[in-house]
C-alpha positions as CSV (number, residue, x, y, z in Angstrom):
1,X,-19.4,9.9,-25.2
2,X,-15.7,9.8,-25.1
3,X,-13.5,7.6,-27.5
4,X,-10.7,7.4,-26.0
5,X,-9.5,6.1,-22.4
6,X,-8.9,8.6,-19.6
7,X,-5.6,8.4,-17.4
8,X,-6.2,8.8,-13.9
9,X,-4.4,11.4,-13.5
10,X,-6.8,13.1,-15.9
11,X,-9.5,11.9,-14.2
12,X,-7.9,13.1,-11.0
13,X,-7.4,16.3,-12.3
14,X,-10.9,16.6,-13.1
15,X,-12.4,15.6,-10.0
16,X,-9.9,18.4,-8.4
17,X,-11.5,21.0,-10.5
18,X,-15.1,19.6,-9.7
19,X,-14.5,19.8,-5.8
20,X,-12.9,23.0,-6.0
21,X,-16.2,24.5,-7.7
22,X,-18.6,22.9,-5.6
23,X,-16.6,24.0,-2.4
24,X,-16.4,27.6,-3.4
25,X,-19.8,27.7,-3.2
26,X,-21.4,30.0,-5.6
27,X,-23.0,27.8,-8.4
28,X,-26.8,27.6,-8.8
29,X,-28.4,24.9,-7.9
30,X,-29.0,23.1,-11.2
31,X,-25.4,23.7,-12.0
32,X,-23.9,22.2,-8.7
33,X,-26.1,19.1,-9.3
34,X,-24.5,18.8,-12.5
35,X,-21.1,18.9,-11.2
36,X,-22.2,16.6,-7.9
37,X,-23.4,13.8,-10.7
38,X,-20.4,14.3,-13.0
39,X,-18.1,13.8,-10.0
40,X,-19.6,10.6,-8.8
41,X,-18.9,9.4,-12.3
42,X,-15.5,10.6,-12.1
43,X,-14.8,9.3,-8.6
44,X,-16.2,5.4,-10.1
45,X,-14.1,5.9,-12.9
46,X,-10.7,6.5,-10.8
47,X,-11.9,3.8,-8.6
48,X,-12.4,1.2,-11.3
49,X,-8.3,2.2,-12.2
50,X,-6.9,2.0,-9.1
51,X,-8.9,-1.6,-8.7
52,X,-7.8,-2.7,-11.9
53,X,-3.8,-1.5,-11.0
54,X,-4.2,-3.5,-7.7
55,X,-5.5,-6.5,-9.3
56,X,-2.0,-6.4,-11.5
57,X,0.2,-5.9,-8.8
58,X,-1.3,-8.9,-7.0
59,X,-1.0,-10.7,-10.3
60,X,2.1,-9.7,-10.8
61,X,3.3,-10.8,-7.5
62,X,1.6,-14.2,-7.6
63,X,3.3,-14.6,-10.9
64,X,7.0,-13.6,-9.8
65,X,6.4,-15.9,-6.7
66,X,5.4,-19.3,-9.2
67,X,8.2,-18.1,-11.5
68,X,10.7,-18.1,-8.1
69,X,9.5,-21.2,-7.0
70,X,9.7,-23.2,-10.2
């Protein structure tokens, strides 16, 4: 398992190279699984960033507003 954290754009990256395999088509069965399963992680993984980079923002903007109004 992997030490250290993965950018999204990394993970990006990656699930850009898992489509374009399983798109082209030509993988066996076993091996297109494989990718299908690793994608799904991949696709969680980016989703878990971009849900933790909205919660910021939104933090972030409720903070600047109570700093304004005080």
């Amino acid at each position: 398992m992997e030490t250290t954290p993965q950018t999204y754009e990394t993970l990006y990256s990656r699930m850009q190279e898992i489509v374009g395999r399983l798109e082209a088509g030509e993988l066996p069965l076993d091996e297109a699984m494989a990718l299908y399963e690793e994608g799904t992680r991949v696709a969680a993984a980016c989703q878990r960033l971009l849900d933790n980079a909205e919660l910021r923002v939104q933090e972030l903007r409720i903070g600047g507003i109570a700093d304004f109004e005080e």
